[in-house]
C-alpha positions as CSV (number, residue, x, y, z in Angstrom):
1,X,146.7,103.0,77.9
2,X,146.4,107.0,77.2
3,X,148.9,109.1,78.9
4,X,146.8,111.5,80.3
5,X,149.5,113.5,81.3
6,X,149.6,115.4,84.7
7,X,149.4,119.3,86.1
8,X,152.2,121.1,87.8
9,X,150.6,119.7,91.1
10,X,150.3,116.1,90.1
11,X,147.0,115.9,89.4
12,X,145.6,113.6,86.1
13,X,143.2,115.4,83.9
14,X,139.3,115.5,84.9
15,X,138.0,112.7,84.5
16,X,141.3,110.6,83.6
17,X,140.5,107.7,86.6
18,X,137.8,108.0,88.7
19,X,137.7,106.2,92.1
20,X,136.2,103.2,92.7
21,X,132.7,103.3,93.0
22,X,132.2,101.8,96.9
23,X,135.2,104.6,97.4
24,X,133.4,107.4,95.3
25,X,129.9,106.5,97.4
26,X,132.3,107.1,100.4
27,X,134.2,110.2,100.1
28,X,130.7,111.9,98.2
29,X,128.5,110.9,101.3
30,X,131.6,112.8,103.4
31,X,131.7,115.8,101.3
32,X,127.7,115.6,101.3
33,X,128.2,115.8,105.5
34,X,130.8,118.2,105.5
35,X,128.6,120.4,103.5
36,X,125.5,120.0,106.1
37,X,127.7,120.0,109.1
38,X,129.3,123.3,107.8
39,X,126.2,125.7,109.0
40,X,127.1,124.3,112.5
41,X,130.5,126.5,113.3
42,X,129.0,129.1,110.7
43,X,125.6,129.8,113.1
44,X,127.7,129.6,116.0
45,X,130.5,131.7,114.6
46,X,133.3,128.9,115.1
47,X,135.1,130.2,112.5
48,X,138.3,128.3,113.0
49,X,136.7,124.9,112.7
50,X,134.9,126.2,109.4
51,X,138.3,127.2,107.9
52,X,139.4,122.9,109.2
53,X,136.3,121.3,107.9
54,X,136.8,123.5,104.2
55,X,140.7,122.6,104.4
56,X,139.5,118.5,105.1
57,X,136.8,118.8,102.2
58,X,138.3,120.4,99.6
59,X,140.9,118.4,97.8
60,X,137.9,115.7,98.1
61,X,136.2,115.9,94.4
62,X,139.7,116.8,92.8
63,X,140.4,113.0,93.9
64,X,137.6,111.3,93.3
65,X,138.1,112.6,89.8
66,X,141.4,111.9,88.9
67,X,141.5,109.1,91.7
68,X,145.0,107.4,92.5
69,X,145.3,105.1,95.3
70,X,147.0,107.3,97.6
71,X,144.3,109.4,97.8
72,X,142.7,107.4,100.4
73,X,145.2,107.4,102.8
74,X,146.0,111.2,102.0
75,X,141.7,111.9,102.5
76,X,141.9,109.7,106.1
77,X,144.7,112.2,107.0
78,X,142.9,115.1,106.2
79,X,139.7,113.9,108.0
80,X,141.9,112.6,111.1
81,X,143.1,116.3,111.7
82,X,139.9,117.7,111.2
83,X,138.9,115.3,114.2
84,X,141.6,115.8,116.1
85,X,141.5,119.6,116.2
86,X,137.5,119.2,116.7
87,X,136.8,116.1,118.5
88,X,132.9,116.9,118.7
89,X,132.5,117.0,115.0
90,X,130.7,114.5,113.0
91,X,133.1,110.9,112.7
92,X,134.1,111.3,109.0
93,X,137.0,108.9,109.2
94,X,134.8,106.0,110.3
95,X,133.0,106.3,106.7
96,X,136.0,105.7,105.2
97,X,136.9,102.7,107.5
98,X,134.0,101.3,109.3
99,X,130.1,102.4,108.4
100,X,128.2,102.4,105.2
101,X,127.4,105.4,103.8
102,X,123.5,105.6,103.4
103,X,122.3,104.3,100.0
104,X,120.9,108.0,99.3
105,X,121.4,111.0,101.4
């Protein structure tokens, strides 16, 4: 196996092991929601809740590229305090547990 070799932050090259797919389909169908739901605070000038959707999204293609296990659990976090700091938002942490993404969105 190649040794890939990591970043300062821990992070495997791009590319270097991608998540699994049913775990890619996941996390890309939440970023995909985050994305939409994002005009929401935006148009109503929540600007707070923007700054916790971004800080909940962002790490989320980083992972999916250079994919380690942890990275589930460390995503569910991320999602779980965006709920909790927003409990009207979308349920992104039940994607990740309990409901199929949609085939295509």
């Amino acid at each position: 196996m190649a040794d890939y070799g990591q970043d300062e932050l821990g992070r495997l090259p791009f590319g270097a092991m991608a998540a699994p797919p049913n775990i890619e389909h996941r996390l890309l169908f939440i970023l995909h929601r985050g994305l939409v739901e994002a005009r929401l605070p935006a148009q109503a000038g929540k600007i707070q809740q923007l700054h916790d959707l971004a800080d909940a999204l962002e790490p989320l293609p980083g992972w999916i590229a250079s994919w380690k296990d942890e990275h589930l659990d460390a995503a569910r976090s991320a999602l779980a305090t965006y709920a909790a700091r927003n409990p009207d938002a979308f349920g992104y942490v039940d994607y990740i547990d309990t409901y199929e993404p949609p085939a295509v969105f």
